[in-house]
C-alpha positions in Angstrom: -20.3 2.3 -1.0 -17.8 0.3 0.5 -13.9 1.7 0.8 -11.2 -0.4 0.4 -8.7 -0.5 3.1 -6.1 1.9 0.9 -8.7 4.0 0.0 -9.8 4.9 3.5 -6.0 5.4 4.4 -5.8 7.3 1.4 -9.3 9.7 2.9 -7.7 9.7 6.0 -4.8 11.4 4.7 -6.8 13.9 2.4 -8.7 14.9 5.5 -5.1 15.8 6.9 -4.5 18.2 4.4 -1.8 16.2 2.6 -1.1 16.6 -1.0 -1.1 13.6 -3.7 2.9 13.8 -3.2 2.6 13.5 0.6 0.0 10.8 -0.1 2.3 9.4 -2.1 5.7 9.0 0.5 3.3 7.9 3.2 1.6 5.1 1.4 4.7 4.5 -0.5 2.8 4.2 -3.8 3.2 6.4 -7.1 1.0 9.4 -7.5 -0.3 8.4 -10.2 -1.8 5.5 -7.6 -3.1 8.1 -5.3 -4.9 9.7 -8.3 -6.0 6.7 -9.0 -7.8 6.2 -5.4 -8.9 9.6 -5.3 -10.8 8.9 -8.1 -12.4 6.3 -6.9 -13.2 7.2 -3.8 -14.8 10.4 -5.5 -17.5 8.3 -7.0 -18.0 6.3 -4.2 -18.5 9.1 -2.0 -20.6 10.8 -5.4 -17.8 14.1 -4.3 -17.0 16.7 -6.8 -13.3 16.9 -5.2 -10.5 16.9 -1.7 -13.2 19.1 0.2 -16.5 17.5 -0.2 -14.9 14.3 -0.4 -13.4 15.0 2.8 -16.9 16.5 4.8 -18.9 13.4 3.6 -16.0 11.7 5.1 -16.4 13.2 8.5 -20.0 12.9 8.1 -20.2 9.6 7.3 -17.8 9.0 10.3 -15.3 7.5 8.2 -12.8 9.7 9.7 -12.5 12.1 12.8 
């Protein structure tokens, strides 16, 4: 289960609250990219969505 770089920027940012939009300006990528990474990092994190993705997250240590 390794993240790419993007993708943990990406997790970092979920776990801030932001939406895909504010994803989106801060990454300066589409949305539909974001979506894209979300995805992905769902399956490698086996989450069902933003929240659980975001407490494996913390307690995987992968963000604070």
């Amino acid at each position: 289960m390794e993240l790419t770089e993007r993708e943990l920027e990406v997790l970092k940012l979920l776990a801030e609250g932001l939406n895909n939009r504010e994803i989106a300006e801060k990454t300066m990528v589409s949305i539909h990219t974001v979506k894209a990474h979300l995805c992905s990092i769902f399956h490698k994190l086996d989450a069902n969505g933003r929240v659980q993705a975001a407490v494996k997250a913390v307690k995987l240590g992968l963000v604070a």
